[in-house]
N, C-alpha and C positions, 0 to 999 in steps of 0.2 A: 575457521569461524564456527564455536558451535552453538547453537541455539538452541536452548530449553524452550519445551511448549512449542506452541505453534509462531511460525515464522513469517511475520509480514513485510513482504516485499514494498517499500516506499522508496524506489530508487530514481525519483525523479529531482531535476533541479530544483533546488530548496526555495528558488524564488518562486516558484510553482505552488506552493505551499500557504497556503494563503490565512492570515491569522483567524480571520471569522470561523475557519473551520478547526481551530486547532482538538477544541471539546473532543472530535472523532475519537483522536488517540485515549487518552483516560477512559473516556465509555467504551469503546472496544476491549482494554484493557482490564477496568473494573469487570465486565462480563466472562472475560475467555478466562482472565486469572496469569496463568504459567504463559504467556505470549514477549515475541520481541517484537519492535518495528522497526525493521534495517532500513539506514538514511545512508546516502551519499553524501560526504563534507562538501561544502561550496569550493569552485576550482580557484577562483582569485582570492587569496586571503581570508582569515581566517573572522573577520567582522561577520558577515550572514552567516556563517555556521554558527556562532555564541552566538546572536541574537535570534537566531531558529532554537535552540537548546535552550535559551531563558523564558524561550513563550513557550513553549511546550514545560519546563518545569513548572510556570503558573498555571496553566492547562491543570497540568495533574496534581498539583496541590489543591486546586480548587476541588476534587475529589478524594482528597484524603491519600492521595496516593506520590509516589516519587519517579518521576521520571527517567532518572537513573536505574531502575527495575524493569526498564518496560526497553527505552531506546540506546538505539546501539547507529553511532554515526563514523559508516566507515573513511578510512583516507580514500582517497583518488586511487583508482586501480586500474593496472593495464586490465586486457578486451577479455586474457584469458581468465583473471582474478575477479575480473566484474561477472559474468559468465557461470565461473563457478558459485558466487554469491546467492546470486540469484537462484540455482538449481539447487542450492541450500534449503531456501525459504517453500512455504505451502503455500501462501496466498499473496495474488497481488491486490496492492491497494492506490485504486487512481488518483493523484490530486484531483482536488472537486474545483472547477474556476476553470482550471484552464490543463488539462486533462494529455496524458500522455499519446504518442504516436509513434514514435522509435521504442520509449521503454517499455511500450505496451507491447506491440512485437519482438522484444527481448525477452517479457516475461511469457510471451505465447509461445516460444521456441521451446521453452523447461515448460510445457503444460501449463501456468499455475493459472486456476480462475481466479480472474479479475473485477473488482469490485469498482464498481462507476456507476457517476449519476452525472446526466448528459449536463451541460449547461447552458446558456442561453442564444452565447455565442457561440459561433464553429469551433475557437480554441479550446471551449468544454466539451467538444462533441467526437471529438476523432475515437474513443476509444469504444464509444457505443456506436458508431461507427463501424469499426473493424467487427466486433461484437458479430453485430445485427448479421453484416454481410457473412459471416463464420454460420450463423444459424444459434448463436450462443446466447440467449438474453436472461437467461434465469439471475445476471446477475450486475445486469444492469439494473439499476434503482434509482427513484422518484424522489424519496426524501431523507434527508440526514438520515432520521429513524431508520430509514429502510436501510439505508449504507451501513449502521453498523449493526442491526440486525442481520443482516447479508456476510459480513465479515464474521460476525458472533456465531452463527450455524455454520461457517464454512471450515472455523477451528475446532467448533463443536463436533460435526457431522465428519467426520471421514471418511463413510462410503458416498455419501455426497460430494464431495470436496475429490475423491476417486475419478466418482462417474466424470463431475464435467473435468477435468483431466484427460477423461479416455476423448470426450467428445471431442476437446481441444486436438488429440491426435491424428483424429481421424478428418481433419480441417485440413 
């Protein structure tokens, strides 16, 4: 898999993904430019994967732009192909709603810093969570703006997107 530009890790269940937030991807997009955002297909047939792939094409239409340029939604992958994916990609990106905890320690094992905003309930809370208890919070965030301002500097900044990397190893 190769990835021009900077590579966003969205490797969580697509039911995860919640339409109110879909905007993220386009204004992340519209600002980095040269970026992917790698999805996982849905495991039982192929209905939630096309209806995730249609709200995201209106998504980015809505911004002038094509979603077909930005998103990349892989098949189902054994542990070592998933794995490698992920050590692919620079940045992870939390679903906002209801917020990862397995993938987010999948994406902490490859370093990558991960961008999250806590939510209201505990299901939005596990990755700021881990975070906090890591010592890691520069990237935890409070409001949409901040999420993809936080994601925007993270493909921007390289020696930043580096450092917490390093931090992440030394966790």
């Amino acid at each position: 898999m190769a990835i021009d530009g900077a590579g966003f890790w969205c490797g969580q269940s697509l039911f995860k993904y919640l339409p109110q937030y879909d905007v993220i991807f386009p204004r992340i997009a519209r600002e980095v430019g040269d970026c992917r955002f790698i999805f996982i297909e849905f495991p039982s047939g192929e209905y939630v994967t096309e209806l995730f792939r249609k709200r995201l094409d209106r998504a980015f239409a809505e911004f002038g732009l094509r979603a077909s340029d930005f998103i990349v939604v892989l098949p189902r992958l054994s542990e070592d192909r998933f794995s490698a994916a992920i050590a692919r990609c620079d940045i992870g990106l939390d679903s906002i709603g209801w917020t990862g905890n397995n993938s987010t320690l999948e994406a902490l094992v490859h370093d990558l810093p991960i961008v999250t905003i806590p939510g209201t309930m505990m299901r939005g809370r596990h990755t700021m969570a881990i975070l906090q208890m890591m010592g890691i919070t520069d990237t935890i965030t409070e409001t949409l703006d901040d999420y993809v301002s936080t994601a925007v500097r993270l493909a921007h900044d390289a020696s930043w997107r580096m450092a917490l990397r390093k931090t992440n190893c030394r966790k």
